[in-house]
N, C-alpha and C positions, 0 to 999 in steps of 0.2 A: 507553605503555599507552593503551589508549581502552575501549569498550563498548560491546556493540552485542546486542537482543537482537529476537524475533521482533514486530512492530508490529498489524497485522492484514492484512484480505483485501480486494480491490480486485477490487470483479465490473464488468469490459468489456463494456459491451454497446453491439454494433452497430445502434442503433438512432433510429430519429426520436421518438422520444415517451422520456424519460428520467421523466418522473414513471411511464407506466403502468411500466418495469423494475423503480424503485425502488415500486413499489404491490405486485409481484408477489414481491417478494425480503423486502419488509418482512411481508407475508402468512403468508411463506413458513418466517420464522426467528424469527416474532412480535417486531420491534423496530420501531417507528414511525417513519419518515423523520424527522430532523430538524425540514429545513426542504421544501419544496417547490423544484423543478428551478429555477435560473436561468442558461441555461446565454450569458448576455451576461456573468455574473459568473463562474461554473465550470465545470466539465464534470462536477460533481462533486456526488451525494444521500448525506450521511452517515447513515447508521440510528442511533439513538437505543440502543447498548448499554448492557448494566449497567458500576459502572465499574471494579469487575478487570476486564473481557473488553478482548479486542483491537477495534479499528475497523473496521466496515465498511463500505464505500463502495460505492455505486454511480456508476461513472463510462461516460459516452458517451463510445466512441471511433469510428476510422474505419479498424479494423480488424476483422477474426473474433472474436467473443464468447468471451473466457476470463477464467479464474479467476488473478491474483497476489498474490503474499505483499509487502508490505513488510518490512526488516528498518530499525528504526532506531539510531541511532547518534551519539555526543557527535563523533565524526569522520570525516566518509563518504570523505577519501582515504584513512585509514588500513583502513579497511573493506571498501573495494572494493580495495586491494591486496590484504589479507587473501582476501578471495573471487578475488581473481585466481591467486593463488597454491592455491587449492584448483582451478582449471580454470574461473571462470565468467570470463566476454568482458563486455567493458564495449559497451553498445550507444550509448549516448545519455547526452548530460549536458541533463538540463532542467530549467530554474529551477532552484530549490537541491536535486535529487535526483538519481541516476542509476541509469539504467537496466541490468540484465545479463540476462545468460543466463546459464544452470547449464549444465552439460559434457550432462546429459541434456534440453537443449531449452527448457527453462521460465524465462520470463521473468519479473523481480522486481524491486523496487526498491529502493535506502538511499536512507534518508532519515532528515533530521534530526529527534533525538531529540525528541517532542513530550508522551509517558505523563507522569503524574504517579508513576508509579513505577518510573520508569527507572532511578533512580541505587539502587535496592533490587533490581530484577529482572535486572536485564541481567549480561548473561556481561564479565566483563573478560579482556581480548587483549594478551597481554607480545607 
């Protein structure tokens, strides 16, 4: 058995300036950036949500600007088998998370459980 439940949204933007994305997303959903971009440390501006809500990130990438879901998970092979077995494709394994696709095109992440109310929220998987 493991669990795994929905984590938050990760907004891709193809972009050179990652503080003006995260300025215009945090504007946008009224949640304050974190911290300010450093992208020698991450690629990664987390927004400042309440703490039910799920996370959101803004991350620079160096591909076409879209919107993914994280799912996380106390076991991401048992997880991504799980998702394999519903039709998503394993894309990528990076640092501790991997990447898929859904049968209908949409890429996503597992990754390792992080919420403080993971072990109350999340779906359990016989």
């Amino acid at each position: 058995m493991h669990k795994s439940k929905f984590a938050g949204l990760i907004i891709d933007c193809d972009t050179d300036d990652l503080d003006d994305a995260a300025r215009f997303w945090s504007q946008a959903l009224g949640a304050p950036a974190k911290q300010a971009a450093n992208l020698a440390k991450s690629p990664y501006v987390e927004l400042d949500m309440p703490a039910d809500d799920p996370y959101i990130e803004i991350q620079k990438v160096d591909h076409a600007s879209r919107v993914h879901i994280d799912i996380e998970t106390d076991d991401i092979a048992a997880e991504v088998a799980r998702l394999e077995k519903h039709g998503a494709k394993r894309i990528a394994e990076i640092k501790r998370w991997v990447v898929m696709e859904a049968p209908t095109g949409q890429r996503f992440c597992v990754v390792p459980a992080v919420s403080a109310d993971f072990e109350n929220k999340a779906h359990a998987w016989v």
